[in-house]
Each structure stands twice: as structure tokens, then as C-alpha cells.
N, C-alpha and C positions, 0 to 999 in steps of 0.2 A: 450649466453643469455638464462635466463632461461626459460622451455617450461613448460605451466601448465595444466596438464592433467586432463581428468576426473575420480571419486569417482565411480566402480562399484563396489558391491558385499564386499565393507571392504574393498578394496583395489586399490591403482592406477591403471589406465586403461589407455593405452597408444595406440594408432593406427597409429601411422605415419602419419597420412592423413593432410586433409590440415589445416595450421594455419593462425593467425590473431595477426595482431599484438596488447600490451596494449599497452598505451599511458602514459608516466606522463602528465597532461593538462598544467600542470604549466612550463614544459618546450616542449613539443612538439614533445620529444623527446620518440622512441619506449623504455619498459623498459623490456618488457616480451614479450615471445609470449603464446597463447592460442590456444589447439586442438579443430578443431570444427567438434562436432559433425556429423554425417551423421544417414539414416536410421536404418545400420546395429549397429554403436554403441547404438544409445536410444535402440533399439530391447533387447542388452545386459543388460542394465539396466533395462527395463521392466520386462525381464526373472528372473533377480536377488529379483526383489521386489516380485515378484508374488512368486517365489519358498519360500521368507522368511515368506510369509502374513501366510500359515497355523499356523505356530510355535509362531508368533508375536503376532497374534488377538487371543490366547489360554494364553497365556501369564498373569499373573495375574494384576490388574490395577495398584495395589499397588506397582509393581515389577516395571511398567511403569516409575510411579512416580518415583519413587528410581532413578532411570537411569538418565533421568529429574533434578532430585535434583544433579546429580555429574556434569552433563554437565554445570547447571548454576554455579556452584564452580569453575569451567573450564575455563568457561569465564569470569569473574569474574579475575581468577588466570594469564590469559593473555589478558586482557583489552591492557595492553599497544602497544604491537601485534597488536591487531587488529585495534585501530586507527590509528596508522601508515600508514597500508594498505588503510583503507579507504583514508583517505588524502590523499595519493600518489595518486592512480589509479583513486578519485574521484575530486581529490582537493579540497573537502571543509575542513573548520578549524577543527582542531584536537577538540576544543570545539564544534562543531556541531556532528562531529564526536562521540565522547563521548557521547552525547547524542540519537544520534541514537541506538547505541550500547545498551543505558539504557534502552530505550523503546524496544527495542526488549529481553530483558531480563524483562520486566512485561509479554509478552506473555506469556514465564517461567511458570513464578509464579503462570498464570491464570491455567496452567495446573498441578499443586497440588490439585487443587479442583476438579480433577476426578472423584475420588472415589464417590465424592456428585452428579455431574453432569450428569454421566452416571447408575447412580445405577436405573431408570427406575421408574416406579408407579405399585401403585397395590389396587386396589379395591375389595373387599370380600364382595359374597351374592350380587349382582348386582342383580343375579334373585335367584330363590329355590333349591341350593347349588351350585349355580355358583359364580365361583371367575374370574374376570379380570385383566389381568397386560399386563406392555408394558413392554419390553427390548431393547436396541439401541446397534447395531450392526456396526461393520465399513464396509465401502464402499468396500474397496479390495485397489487394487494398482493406488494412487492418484498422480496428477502430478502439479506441481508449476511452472510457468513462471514469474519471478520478473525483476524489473527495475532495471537501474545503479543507478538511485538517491537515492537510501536505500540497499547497496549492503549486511548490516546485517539486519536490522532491518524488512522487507520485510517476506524475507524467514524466520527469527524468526515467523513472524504472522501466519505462513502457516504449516509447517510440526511440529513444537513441537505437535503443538494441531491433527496433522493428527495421527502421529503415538500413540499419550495418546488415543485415541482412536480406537487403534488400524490398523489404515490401513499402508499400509507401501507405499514409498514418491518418487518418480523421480522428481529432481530439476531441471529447466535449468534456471542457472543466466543471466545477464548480459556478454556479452565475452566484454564491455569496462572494465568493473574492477570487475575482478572474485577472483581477490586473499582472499579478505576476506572472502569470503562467502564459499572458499572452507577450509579455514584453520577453520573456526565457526564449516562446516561439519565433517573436521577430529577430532577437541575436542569431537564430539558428538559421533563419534567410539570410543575415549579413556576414553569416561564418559563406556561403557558398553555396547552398542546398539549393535545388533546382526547384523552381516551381513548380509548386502541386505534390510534394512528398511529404509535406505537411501539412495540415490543415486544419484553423481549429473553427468549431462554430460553440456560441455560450450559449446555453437553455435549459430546460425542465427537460419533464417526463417527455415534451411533444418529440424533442429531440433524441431523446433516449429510444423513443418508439421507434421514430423516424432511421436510426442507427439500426435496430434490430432486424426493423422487418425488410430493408434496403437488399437486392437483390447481390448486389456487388462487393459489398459486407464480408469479407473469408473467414474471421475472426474478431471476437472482440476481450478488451481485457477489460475489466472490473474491479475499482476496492471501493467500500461502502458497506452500506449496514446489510445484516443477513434477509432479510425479505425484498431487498431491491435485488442482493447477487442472484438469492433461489431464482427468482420472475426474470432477470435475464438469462440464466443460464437456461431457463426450461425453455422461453419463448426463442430465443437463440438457438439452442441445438434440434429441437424440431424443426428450425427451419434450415440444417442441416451446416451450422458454422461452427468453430470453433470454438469453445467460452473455458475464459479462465476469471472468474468471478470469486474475489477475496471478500467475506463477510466478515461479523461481526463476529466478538469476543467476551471472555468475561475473565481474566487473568488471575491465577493464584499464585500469589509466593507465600510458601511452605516453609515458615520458623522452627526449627529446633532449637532443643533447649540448649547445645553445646556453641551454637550462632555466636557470633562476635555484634553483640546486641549493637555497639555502639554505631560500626561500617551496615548493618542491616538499616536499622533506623536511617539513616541518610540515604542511603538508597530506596528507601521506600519511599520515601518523601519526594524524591525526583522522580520516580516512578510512579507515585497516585497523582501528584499536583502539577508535573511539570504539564506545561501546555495547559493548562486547566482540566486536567483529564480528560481532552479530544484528542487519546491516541487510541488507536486498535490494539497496542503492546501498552497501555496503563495496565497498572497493577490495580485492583479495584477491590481485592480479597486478601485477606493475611491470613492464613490456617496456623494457628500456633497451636503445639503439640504440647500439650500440658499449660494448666491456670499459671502457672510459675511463670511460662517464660510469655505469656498472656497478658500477665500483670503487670509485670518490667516492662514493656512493649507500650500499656499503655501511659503508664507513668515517663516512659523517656520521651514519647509523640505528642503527647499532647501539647507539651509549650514550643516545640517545632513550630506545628500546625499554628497556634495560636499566635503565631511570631511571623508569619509567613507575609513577605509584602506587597501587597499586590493594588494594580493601579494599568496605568496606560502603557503599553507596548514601548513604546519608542523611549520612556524613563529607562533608563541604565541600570535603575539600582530596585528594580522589583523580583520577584521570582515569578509570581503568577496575575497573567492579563485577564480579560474579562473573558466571557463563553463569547458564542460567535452570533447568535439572535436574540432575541426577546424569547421568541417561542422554545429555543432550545433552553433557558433561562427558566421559564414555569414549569416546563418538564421536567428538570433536573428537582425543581421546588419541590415538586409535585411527589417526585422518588423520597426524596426526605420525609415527606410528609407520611406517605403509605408505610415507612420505617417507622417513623416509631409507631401506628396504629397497628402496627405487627407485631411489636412487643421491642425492638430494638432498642438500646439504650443509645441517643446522640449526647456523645461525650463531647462534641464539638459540633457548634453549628453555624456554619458560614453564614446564615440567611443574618445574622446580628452584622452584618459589615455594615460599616457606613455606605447610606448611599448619599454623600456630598456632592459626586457629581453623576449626571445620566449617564446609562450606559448599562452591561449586560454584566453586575459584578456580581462572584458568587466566593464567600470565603471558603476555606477548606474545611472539609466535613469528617468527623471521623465517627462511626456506630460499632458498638461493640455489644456480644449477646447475640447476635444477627445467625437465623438458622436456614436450612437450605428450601425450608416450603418461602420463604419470603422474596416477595418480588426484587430488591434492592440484592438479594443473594443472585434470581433465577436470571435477572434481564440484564444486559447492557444500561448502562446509564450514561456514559459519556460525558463524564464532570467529576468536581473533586471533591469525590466522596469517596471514603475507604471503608471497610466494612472488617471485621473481627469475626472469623470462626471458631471455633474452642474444639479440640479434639484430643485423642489422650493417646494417639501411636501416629508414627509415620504412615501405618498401612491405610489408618485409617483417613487419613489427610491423602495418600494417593487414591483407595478407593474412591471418596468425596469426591474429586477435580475429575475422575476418571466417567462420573456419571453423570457430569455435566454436558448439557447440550452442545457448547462452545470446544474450541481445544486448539485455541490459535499458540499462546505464551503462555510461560508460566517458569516456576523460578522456584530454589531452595536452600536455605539459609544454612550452614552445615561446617562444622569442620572435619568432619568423620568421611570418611573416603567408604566405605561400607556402604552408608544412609545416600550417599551424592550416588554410588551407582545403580545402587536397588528404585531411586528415583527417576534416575536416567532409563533405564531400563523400562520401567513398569509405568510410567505416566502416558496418557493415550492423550500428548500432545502433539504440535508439531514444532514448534520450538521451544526448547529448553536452557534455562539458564542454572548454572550453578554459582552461588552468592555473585552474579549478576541478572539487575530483575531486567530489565529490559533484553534478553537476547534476540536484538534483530541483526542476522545474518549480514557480512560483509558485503560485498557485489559481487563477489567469484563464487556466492554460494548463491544456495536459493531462500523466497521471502513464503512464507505459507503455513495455516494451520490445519486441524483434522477436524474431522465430525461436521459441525453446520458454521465452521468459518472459512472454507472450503470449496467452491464448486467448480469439479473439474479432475483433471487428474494430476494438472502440472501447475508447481508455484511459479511466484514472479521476479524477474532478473534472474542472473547468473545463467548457470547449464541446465535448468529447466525452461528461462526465458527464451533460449536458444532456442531449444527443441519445440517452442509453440510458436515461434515464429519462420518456423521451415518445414520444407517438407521431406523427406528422405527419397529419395530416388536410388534404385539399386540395379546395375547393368551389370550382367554376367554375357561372355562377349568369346565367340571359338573361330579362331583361325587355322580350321583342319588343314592338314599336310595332303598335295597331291594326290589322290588317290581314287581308285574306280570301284574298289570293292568293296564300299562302305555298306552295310546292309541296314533298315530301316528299327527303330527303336523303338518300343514300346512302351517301356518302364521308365523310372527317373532313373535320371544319371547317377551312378556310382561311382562317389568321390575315394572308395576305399580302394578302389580296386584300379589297377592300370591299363 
């Protein structure tokens, strides 16, 4: 079986220590194994990043780019590769798949606009021959911890834009399904990147610790669920680094009754099931404003749901693949189960799929009646279960979402331009869609939600990614004119006066 090691320094890194097993989810069965991590390995990578930062961040931006530009040719050039692997090791569809892929190839793209982004400002004559300017410097040696649910597309968000700005990167992926993300890493050696500017090591918590409490460490990014972002962000910034830690979620799209029922329903449906609902932007909540448009809602979903085909990743013609463990699989069970013991009505219940073959399959779940004391309302579930709110005004559907723990996404069904701005306005999210449920920002914006999906003060990619991956330097700079009679200053300089 094959054993898949860690990226230090340009080159496999292999320890003998201990492994883990990968999973196909679709059959249950182990496909790989995976090294993980320990202290002394990350150490090695840390060393690797730090020795390449001097040569790297001297490096010209243009040169950056260039390098940038062959990797995305790269991937691009083994796309097919790489869906593969996600499928396998993730089980979602080779088209979801493909499209994760896409989207972490606009990070790419956002990092051609370097040259624009980082070239700094400069103001002349502020006072009587004083010129001011800023320059943006990188961090030093920055560190990534990403999710299985985006095994490309994640780590795309994180290190292209680390290293165009010069700092150089310690990855630790997912060890459920590392292959892709380690074969993305090696195209990005064969695009040109110097040894030691990336680096990836695969493990647990040992590694995660090992990243935090590492002296060399400037920063680290984070997406995952909300009790691993909190415990990095806290144990991180006491020890004095940077953290930008994205948690968890719990998404409402907001139905009105004037909604174009037919385009909502379809979009919800991509929205709760796609990927098997392991995205942080699943819709997981419907608020419909009034029993009327409640009713229609569940009469037009149900044979959706119950139609939905789902099966092994690499088939063509499914919508939804398996969950990604066993253990995430009884959990998600387990959420269903505590629903209806809450009183929830399951109008549909995935757990009735055939199981003909092993594997981690859960059909689409939809609960209606569901109130906001109930755990399947209050927690993250991370599967395909959709849940039915009932409320009877708009204000009342923004209050609801707005007293929620979470505040990553969320979405509103509407054809009234009134209702879509008073939403806009008034929802204490961080991304909003209007009759779009997923609104995840392009790569020239930024990714992030509010309240406890959050930690930190800047999202990830685009011009907030920028700004956590540099540092602002500011020189104010006087070349006085000849002179002997200059007398001594006290006060600050005053720029109004000549």
C-alpha cells in the first residue's frame, strides 16, 4: 500500500514514524496510508522555510509572478489528476470536484496583480522637504492548517498569495485525503519555486501543536470547525503571532413569499446537498416567512430530495457522494436522531438508502417544524440535512439568523428590492447573498464570516489576504536645504503650516 509522505525542503521527507490510515469513503475501505507528523518533523520544515525566506522575500515580484504563472499552466495541464484524487479520498463528484479545483485556481490569477498590490504609496512634500511612503514587507515563515472538505482549493487560498508576497509557507493538510494537495504542492516545485518556500507535513493535532507553539511560526491561517479555530487563535496569539482562523457556520436562506419558488428550490438543493453538505457555505436552514410559502416549499422538495442520485464520486451521473468517515457518518445519524426526539418532523430521511455497497452513504434529509432551542437548529452538522424554520415577517427571520452564534453565509429569496435591502443591511453576517445561496466571494474580494465563524480581524484571499500576509512599513524621509540656522524642535511637525 502506498505510504504518503511529507514535502520538506523540494523534496520527499520520509520518517518511518507513525501512520494513518486514507479512506476511499465510498467503499470503506483503507487506500493509502499517510506519515504523520510529529514535533521533530514540522521543526524540519520550519528550518527549511526559514533558511529559504532570506533568498525568497529578495527575490523580484515579477520573478514571483512568473513562477505563479507556470504552476497555474501545471494545473491546468493535470486537472484530470487532480479530480481523481479528490473524488477518491473525498468522495464528492468529479463535477464538484472540478469546480473546487477552478476556484482555487482564481486565487492564481488574484496573485498576477502583485506587482499593483504590493508596490506601496508615496506622498511628496507632506512638510518642507519631507517626502512620505509605505512599503509592505512579508511576515517571514507562515503556516496553513486546511480542511478535508476543500483538499485543493483551501490551501490554493493560502500560500499562492503567502509566498507572491514573499514569505515562505509550512502547509499541514487534512491526513483524511492528502493526496491532492500534496500532488498540487509538487507541480508548484516543478512550475520553479525554490526550495524550502513550501512545505507541507500531513498529521493530527501533534502537528497542529507542533505549528503553534514553534518559535519561527510569524502567522498562521486556519479554516475548520469553530472549537479548533477558537484553541488556535487563543493559543497562537498569546504566543504573539498572527491568526486568521475561519470556523464554523450554520447558514440561513431566508424565503419570501414573492420568491420565484421554482429557481429558489433548485438552488437550495445545491446548496444543502451539494458535496454532501461538508461545505462551511451549506445552506442548512430555510426561514420561510409565512405557512403559505412553507407549504409550497415543502411540497415542491420533497421529490427533489427523494430523487437525488447519489453513489461513488467518479460515476458521472450522481449529485451526491458519500460523507468522508464512518465517524462523521454516526454523527450526522446521530443529529437526526436528537431531531426528531425534539419534536422535529423528518419529512425525509436519508438513513432509508440502500446500503448495497460499504461505504459512508447518507441520503438527503429534510426536517420541518424544527425550533431554534433544538440542537439540529443550534450546531453545525456538516451533512445533508436541511431543516424548516416557520416565521411570519422578515424582521422576524433577520432577528432569528442575527441571534445566532454563527454568521458566516446566508441568503434571501426575494423579488422586492425593499425586502433584498432592509436584509442587506440589517443581517449581522459576513456574506450575503441575494437569490444566490452560496455567496462565496470571487478572489479579488475577500472569504469570512462574523460572530464565532471568525477569529481574527482579517478574511482570507483577495485585499484582506494581502494585508495578513505583510507588513506595512512607513518612512517619512527630509532632505533639509543648506543651512545653519536651524533651531531645535520640540513639538511635532506641522504639516499645515510652511
Amino acid at each position: 500500500m502506498t505510504i504518503i509522505t511529507h514535502l520538506i525542503n523540494g523534496q520527499s521527507f520520509a520518517t518511518n514514524g507513525r501512520l494513518s490510515n486514507v479512506f476511499d469513503p465510498s467503499t470503506g475501505q483503507p487506500i493509502r496510508k499517510v506519515e504523520m507528523a510529529n514535533k521533530e518533523t514540522v521543526n524540519e520544515a520550519v528550518l527549511a522555510a526559514k533558511a529559504a525566506l532570506p533568498n525568497w522575500k529578495a527575490t523580484s515580484t515579477m520573478k514571483r509572478v512568473q513562477i505563479l504563472a507556470r504552476f497555474k499552466q501545471l494545473l491546468g495541464e493535470n486537472e484530470q489528476e487532480i479530480i481523481n484524487l479528490i473524488s477518491q479520498e473525498h468522495g464528492k463528484t468529479r463535477e464538484d470536484a472540478a469546480g473546487e479545483l477552478n476556484r482555487g485556481i482564481e486565487s492564481i490569477e488574484y496573485t498576477m496583480a502583485a506587482p499593483e498590490f504590493l508596490k506601496g504609496e508615496h506622498c511628496r512634500n507632506i512638510g518642507s522637504d519631507i517626502d512620505t511612503w509605505s512599503t509592505f514587507h512579508p511576515v517571514g515563515v507562515v503556516a496553513g492548517i486546511t480542511p478535508f472538505n476543500f483538499p485543493a482549493m483551501v490551501p490554493l487560498w493560502m500560500y499562492p498569495l503567502a509566498v507572491v508576497c514573499g514569505n515562505t509557507f509550512v502547509l499541514k493538510p487534512s491526513e483524511r485525503d492528502p493526496s491532492s494537495t500534496l500532488l498540487i504542492a509538487e507541480l508548484f516545485q516543478q512550475a520553479g519555486l525554490p526550495k524550502g518556500v513550501l512545505n507541507v507535513v500531513n498529521g493530527d493535532k501533534e502537528a497542529v501543536d507542533a505549528i503553534i507553539h514553534h518559535p519561527d511560526v510569524k502567522a498562521i491561517s486556519f479554516v475548520g470547525s469553530t472549537p479548533v479555530a477558537e484553541y488556535i487563535y487563543r493559543e497562537g496569539a498569546q504566543r504573539g503571532k498572527r491568526i486568521q482562523a475561519l470556523g464554523g457556520a450554520k447558514n440561513h436562506a431566508v424565503l419570501m413569499p414573492d420568491a420565484d419558488l421554482d429557481n429558489a428550490v433548485n438552488a437550495l438543493m445545491g446548496a444543502a446537498y451539494g458535496s454532501c453538505g461538508e461545505r462551511c457555505m451549506a445552506i442548512s436552514v430555510v426561514v420561510c416567512v409565512g405557512n403559505h410559502i412553507a407549504d409550497a416549499l415543502v411540497e415542491k422538495i420533497i421529490p427533489k430530495i427523494e430523487s437525488l442520485r447519489i453513489g461513488v464520486g467518479s460515476d458521472l451521473n450522481i449529485d451526491m457522494g458519500p460523507l468522508i468517515t464512518q465517524a462523521h457518518l454516526e454523527k450526522v445519524q446521530n443529529y437526526i436522531t436528537d431531531g426528531i426526539e425534539s419534536g422535529a418532523s423528518l419529512l425525509v430521511d436519508g438513513r432509508k438508502l440502500s446500503q448495497s455497497e460499504k461505504g459512508y452513504f447518507l441520503g438527503g434529509c429534510l426536517f420541518d417544524d424544527v425550533t431554534p432551542s433544538m440542537r439540529i437548529y443550534q450546531e453545525e452538522i456538516f451533512g445533508p440535512v436541511l431543516c424548516i424554520v416557520r416565521v411570519e415577517s422578515l424582521e422576524q427571520a433577520i432577528s432569528l439568523i442575527n441571534q445566532h452564534e454563527y454568521g458566516n453565509g446566508t441568503c434571501l429569496f426575494t423579488r422586492d428590492g425593499e425586502s433584498a435591502r432592509l436584509f442587506s443591511e440589517e443581517i449581522e453576517v459576513g456574506m450575503v447573498g441575494i437569490n444566490i445561496p452560496l455567496p462565496v466571494p470571487i478572489a479579488f474580494h475577500s472569504f469570512g464570516g462574523w460572530k464565532r465563524s471568525l477569529f481574527g480581524d482579517l478574511h482570507a484571499y483577495g485585499p484582506d489576504g494581502v494585508r495578513f500576509y505583510t507588513r506595512r512599513k512607513t518612512i517619512t524621509q527630509r532632505w533639509p536645504k543648506k543651512q545653519t540656522d536651524e533651531a531645535a524642535q520640540f513639538a511635532f511637525l506641522n504639516t499645515r503650516k510652511e
